[in-house]
C-alpha positions as CSV (number, residue, x, y, z in Angstrom):
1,X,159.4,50.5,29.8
2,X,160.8,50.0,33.0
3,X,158.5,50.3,35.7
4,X,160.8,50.3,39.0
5,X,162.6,53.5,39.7
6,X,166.8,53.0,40.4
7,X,168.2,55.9,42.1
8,X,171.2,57.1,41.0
9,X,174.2,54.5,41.7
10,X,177.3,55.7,42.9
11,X,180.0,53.3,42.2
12,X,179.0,54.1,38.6
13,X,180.0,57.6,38.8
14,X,182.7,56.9,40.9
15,X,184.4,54.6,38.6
16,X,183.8,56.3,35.7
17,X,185.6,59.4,37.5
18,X,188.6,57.4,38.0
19,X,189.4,56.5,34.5
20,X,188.8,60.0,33.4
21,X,191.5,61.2,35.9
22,X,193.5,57.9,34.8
23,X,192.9,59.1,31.1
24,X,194.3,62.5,31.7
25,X,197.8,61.1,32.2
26,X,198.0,59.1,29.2
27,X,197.1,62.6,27.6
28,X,199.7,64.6,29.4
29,X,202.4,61.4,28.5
30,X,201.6,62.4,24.3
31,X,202.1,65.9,25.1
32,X,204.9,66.2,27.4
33,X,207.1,63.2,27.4
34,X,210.4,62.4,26.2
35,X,209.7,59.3,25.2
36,X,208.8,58.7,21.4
37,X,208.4,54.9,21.3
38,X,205.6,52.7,22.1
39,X,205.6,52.5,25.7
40,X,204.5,49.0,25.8
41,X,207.0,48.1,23.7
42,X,209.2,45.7,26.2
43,X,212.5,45.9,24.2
44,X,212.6,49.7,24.6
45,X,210.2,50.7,27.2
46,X,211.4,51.0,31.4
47,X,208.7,48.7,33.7
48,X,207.3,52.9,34.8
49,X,206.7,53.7,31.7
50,X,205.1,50.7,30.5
51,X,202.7,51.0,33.6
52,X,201.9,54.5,32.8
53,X,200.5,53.7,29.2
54,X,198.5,50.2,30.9
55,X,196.6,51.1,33.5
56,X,195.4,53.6,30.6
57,X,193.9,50.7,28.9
58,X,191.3,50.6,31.3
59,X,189.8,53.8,30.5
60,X,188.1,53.5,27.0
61,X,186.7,49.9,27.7
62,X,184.8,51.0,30.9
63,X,183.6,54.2,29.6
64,X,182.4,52.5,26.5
65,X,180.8,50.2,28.6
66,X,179.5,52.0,31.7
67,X,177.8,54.5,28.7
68,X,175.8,51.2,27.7
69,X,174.6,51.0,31.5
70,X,173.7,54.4,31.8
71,X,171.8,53.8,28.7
72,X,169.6,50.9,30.4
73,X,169.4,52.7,33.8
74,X,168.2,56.0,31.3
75,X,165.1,53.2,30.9
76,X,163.7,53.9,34.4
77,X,163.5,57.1,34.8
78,X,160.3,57.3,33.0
79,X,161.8,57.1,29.5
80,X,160.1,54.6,26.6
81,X,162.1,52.5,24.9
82,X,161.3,54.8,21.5
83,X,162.0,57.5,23.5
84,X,165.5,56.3,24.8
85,X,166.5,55.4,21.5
86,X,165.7,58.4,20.1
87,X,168.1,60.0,22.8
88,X,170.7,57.1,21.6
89,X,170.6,58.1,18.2
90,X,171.1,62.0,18.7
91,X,173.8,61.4,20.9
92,X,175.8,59.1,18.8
93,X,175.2,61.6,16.2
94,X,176.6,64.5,18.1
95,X,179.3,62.7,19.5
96,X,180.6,62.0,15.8
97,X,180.1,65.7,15.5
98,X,181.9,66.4,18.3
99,X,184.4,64.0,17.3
100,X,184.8,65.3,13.9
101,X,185.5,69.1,14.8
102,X,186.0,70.0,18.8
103,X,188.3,67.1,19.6
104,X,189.5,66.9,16.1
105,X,190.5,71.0,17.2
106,X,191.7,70.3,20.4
107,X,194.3,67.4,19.8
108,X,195.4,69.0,16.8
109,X,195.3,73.1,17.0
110,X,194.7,73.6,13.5
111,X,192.5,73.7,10.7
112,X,194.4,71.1,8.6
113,X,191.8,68.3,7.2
114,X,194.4,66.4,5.1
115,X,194.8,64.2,7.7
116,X,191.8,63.0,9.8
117,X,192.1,60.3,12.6
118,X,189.2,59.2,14.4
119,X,189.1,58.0,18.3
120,X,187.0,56.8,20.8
121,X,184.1,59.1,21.0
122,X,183.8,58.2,17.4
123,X,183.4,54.8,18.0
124,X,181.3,55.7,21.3
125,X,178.8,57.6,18.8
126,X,178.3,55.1,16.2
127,X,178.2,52.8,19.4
128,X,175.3,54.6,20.6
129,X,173.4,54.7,17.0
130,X,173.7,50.8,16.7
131,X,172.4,50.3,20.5
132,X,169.6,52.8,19.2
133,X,168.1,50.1,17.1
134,X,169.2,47.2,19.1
135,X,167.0,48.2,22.7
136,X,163.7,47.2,20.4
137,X,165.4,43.7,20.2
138,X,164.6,41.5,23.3
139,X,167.3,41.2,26.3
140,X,168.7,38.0,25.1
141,X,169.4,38.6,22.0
142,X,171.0,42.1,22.4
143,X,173.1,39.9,25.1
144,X,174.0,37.6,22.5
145,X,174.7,39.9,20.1
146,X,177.2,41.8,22.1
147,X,178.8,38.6,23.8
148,X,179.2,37.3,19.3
149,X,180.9,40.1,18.8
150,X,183.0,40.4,21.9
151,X,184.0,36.8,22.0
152,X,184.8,36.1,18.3
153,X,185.8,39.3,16.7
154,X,189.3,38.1,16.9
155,X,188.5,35.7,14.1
156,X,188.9,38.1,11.9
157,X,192.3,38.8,12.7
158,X,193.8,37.5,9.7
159,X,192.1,39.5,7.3
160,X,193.6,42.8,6.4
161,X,192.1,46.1,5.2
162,X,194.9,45.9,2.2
163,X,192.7,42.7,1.0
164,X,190.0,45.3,-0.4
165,X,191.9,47.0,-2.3
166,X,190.1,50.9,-2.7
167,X,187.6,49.5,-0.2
168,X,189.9,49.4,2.4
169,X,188.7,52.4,4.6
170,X,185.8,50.3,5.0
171,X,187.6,47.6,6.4
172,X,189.9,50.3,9.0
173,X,186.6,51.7,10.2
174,X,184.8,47.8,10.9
175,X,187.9,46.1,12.4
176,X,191.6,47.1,11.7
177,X,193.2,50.0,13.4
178,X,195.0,52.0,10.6
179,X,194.6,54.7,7.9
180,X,193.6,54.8,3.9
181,X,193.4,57.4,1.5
182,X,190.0,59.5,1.9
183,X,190.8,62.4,-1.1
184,X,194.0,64.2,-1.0
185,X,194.5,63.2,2.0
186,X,194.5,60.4,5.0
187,X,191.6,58.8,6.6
188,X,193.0,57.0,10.3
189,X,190.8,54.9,12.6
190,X,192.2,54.3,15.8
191,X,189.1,53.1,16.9
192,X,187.7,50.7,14.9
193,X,183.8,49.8,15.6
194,X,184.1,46.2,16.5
195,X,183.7,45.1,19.4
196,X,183.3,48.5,20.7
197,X,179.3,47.9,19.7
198,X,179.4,45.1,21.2
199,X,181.0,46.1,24.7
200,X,177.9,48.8,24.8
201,X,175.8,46.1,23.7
202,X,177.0,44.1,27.1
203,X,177.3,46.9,29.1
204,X,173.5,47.6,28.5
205,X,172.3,44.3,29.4
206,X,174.8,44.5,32.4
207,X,172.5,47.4,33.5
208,X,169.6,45.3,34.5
209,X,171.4,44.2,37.3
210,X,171.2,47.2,39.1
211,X,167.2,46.2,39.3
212,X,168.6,43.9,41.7
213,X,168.6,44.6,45.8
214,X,172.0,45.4,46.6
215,X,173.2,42.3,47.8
216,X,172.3,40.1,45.5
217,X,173.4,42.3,42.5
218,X,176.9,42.3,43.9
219,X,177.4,38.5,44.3
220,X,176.6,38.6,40.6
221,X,178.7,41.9,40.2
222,X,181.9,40.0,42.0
223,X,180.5,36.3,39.7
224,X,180.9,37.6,36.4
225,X,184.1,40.0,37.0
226,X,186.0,37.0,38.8
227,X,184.9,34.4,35.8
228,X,186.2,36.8,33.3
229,X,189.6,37.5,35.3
230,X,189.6,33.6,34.8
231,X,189.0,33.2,31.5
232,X,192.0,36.2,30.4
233,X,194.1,34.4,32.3
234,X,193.3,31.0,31.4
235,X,193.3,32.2,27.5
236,X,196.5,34.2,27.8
237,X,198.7,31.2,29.5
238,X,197.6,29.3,26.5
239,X,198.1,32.2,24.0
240,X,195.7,30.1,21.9
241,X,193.1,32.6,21.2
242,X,192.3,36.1,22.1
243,X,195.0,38.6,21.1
244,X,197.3,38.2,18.2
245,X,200.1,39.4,20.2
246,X,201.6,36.3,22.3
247,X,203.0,36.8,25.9
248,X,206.8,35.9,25.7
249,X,209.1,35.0,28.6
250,X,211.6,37.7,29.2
251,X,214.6,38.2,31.2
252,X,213.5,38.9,34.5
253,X,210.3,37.6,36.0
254,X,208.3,40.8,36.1
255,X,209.3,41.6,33.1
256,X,207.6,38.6,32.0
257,X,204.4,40.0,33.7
258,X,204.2,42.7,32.0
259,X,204.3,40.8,28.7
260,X,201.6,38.4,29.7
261,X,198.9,41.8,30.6
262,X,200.5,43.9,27.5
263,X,197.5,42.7,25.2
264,X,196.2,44.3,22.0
265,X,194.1,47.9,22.5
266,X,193.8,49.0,18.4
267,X,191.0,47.1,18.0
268,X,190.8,45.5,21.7
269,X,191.3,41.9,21.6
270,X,189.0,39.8,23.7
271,X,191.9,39.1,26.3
272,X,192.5,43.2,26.8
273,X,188.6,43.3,27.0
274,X,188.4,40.4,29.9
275,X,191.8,42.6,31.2
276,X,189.9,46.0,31.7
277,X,186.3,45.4,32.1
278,X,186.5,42.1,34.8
279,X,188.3,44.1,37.3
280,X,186.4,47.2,37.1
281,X,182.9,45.2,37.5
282,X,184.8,43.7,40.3
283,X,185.3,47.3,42.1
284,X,182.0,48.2,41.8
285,X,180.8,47.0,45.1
286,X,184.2,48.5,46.7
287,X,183.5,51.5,45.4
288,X,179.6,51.3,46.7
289,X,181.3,52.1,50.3
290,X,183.8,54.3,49.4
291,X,183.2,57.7,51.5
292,X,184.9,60.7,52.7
293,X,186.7,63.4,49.9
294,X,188.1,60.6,47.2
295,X,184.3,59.5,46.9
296,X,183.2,63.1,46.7
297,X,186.6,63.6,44.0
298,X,185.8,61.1,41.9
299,X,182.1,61.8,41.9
300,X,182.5,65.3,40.7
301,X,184.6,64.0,37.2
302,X,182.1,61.0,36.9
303,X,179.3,63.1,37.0
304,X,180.4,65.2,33.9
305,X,182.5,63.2,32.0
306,X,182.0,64.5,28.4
307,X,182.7,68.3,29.6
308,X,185.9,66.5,31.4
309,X,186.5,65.3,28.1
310,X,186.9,68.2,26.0
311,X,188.1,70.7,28.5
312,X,191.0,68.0,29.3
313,X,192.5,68.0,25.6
314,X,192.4,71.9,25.5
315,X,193.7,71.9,28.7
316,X,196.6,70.0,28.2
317,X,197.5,70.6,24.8
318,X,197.4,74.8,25.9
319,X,199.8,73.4,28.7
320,X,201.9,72.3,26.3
321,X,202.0,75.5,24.1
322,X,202.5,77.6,27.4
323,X,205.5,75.7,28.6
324,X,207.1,75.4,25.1
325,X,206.9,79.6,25.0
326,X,208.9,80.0,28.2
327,X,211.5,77.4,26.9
328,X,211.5,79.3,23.5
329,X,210.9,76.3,21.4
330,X,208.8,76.5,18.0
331,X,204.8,76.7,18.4
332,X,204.5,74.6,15.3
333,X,205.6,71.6,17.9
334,X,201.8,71.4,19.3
335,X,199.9,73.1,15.6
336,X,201.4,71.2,13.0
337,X,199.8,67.7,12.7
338,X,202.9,65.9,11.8
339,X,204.3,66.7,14.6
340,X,201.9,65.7,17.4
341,X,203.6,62.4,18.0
342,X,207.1,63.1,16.4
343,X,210.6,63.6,18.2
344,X,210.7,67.5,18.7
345,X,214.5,69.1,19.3
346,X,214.7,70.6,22.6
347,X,211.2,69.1,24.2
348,X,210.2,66.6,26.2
349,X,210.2,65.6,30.6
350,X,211.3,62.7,32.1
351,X,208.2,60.5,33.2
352,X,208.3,62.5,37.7
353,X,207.6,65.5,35.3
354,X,205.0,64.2,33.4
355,X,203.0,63.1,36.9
356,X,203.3,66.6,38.2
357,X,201.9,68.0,34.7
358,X,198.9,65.7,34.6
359,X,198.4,66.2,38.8
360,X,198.1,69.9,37.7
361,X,195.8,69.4,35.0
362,X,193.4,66.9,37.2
363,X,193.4,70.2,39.9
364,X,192.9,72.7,37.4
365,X,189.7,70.6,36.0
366,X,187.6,70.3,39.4
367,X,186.4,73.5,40.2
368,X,185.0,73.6,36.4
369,X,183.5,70.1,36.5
370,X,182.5,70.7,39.9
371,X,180.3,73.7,38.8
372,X,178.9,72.3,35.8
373,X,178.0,69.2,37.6
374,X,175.8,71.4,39.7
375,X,174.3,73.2,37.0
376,X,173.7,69.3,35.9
377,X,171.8,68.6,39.2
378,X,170.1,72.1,39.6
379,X,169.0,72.7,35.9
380,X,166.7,70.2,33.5
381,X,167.2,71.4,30.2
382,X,167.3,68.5,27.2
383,X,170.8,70.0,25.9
384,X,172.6,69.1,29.5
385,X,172.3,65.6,28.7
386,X,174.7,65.7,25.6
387,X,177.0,67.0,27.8
């Protein structure tokens, strides 16, 4: 057990506010875009829309790994260490739950199990279960556990869920984004577990920094974020290891830019990993003396960010259903699954659009969060916390 008491840090919640607005608009983009390709696909994609799918990336590794500080900072506020695993374990639990039925529900609008896909609260729950048994493990190895994982999962790049034959579902759900047969119907893991363990794993042992006195824990806070903004880019030039998608020159210079930071998310190579998580451990002493209304904005979201969560698909996706009924177009465009990410006839904004959808859905979301985040502050009761 911890025996010093950290307040409450705000850059944390602060940050982890941003990427959930940040989130939002890679949410409204499936929803109400025009645009059916890949957006980070350089041979089709426009330099806008490529930016508005990347600086998405940066949502789902910070939030993965600020839940592993929050889990170490949950430590000193008179929690054991069986008693904060045991909160680990129901969590990551529920959030499969969760996972598995509400946001299943909400991205889809139907009751249709054929196909199942998985995303990142799934891997954030099982996330939590394995860092439920790895807190009784002392700080250095849980470091190097999560550091193994992080650094050298790309190894394993060359090995393909087709090699296990009726076993491969196993293989989607350790490593390699894709989907297998579960039944009758279609098992997809976007979100494969490694090295999203082993980011919470980090993220955990990241925490004990915040022990420090304020100055000292942001020379280490602006150390470790500058090394790995080194070591991405140093890796990348050489495109010898860390991503199995090579940067390419292309045929203007920027363009060539944004192929050198368009790395791998589906599972996130070690290069988008240094991408993401360097720069936002770098902010973190910015955003320690950020005041005024974006510090109380961003507080608000940060504060609640699982509530965010699920109100944000419903949100959206009933956005989508709304504005498809005054246009007149089919309902089955947002209910039937095989048509969440397919061209629809008749449907679809340029990218201004888009912004002024998401902008709307960020709005609509405060007063909510901001209420439940004082029903957070004001009320005690165990079943807040899994919210």
């Amino acid at each position: 057990m911890v025996n010093n008491t950290i307040k409450r840090i705000n850059s944390i919640d602060m940050l982890r506010g941003i990427i959930m607005i940040i989130m939002a608009l890679d949410h409204t983009r499936d929803f109400f875009s025009n645009f059916y390709n890949d957006p980070t696909d350089l041979s089709v994609s426009s330099t806008p829309m490529f930016f508005t799918r990347w600086i998405t990336h940066y949502c789902a590794p910070i939030f993965v790994f600020l839940s592993g500080v929050s889990a170490y900072l949950s430590l000193s506020k008179g929690k054991t260490t069986k008693e904060a695993s045991w909160f680990l374990f129901t969590r990551g639990i529920w959030l499969i739950i969760l996972e598995l039925t509400v946001v299943r529900l909400g991205w889809q609008f139907n009751f249709d199990y054929s196909t199942i896909f998985v995303q990142v609260i799934w891997a954030l729950g099982w996330s939590m279960i394995f860092l439920s048994l790895l807190v009784f493990l002392p700080m250095p190895l849980i470091l190097s556990i999560g550091a193994v994982m992080v650094l050298l999962h790309n190894t394993l790049d060359t090995v393909h869920a087709t090699d296990f034959g009726s076993n491969a579902i196993w293989w989607n759900i350790f490593h390699e984004f894709g989907n297998a047969p579960l039944g009758a119907g279609r098992f997809m893991v976007i979100y494969p577990l490694v090295p999203w363990i082993g980011v919470m794993a980090l993220g955990y042992c990241f925490g004990r920094l915040f022990r420090k006195p304020e100055a000292e824990r942001n020379r280490w806070f602006r150390i470790i974020g500058s090394s790995a903004i080194v070591l991405f880019i140093v890796l990348r030039y050489t495109n010898a290891y860390g991503d199995m998608r090579p940067w390419t020159v292309q045929p203007a210079w920027w363009r060539t830019v944004l192929s050198f930071i368009n790395c791998t998310k589906y599972p996130p190579s070690l290069l988008y990993l240094l991408m993401t998580i360097g720069p936002a451990i770098l902010s973190l002493p910015l955003l320690e003396r950020l005041s005024g209304a974006p510090a109380r904005i961003f507080t608000v979201y940060g504060r609640v960010p699982m509530f965010y969560y699920l109100l944000h698909i419903y949100l959206i996706h009933g956005m989508a259903i709304v504005v498809a009924m005054i246009m007149q177009l089919p309902l089955y465009y947002f209910t039937d699954t095989s048509m969440m990410f397919a061209p629809k006839p008749g449907w679809g904004f340029s990218l201004p659009i888009v912004y002024v959808f998401w902008l709307t859905a960020v709005g609509i979301l405060y007063i909510p969060c901001r209420w439940f985040m004082n029903i957070k502050l004001n009320h005690k009761k165990w079943w807040l916390s899994y919210l």
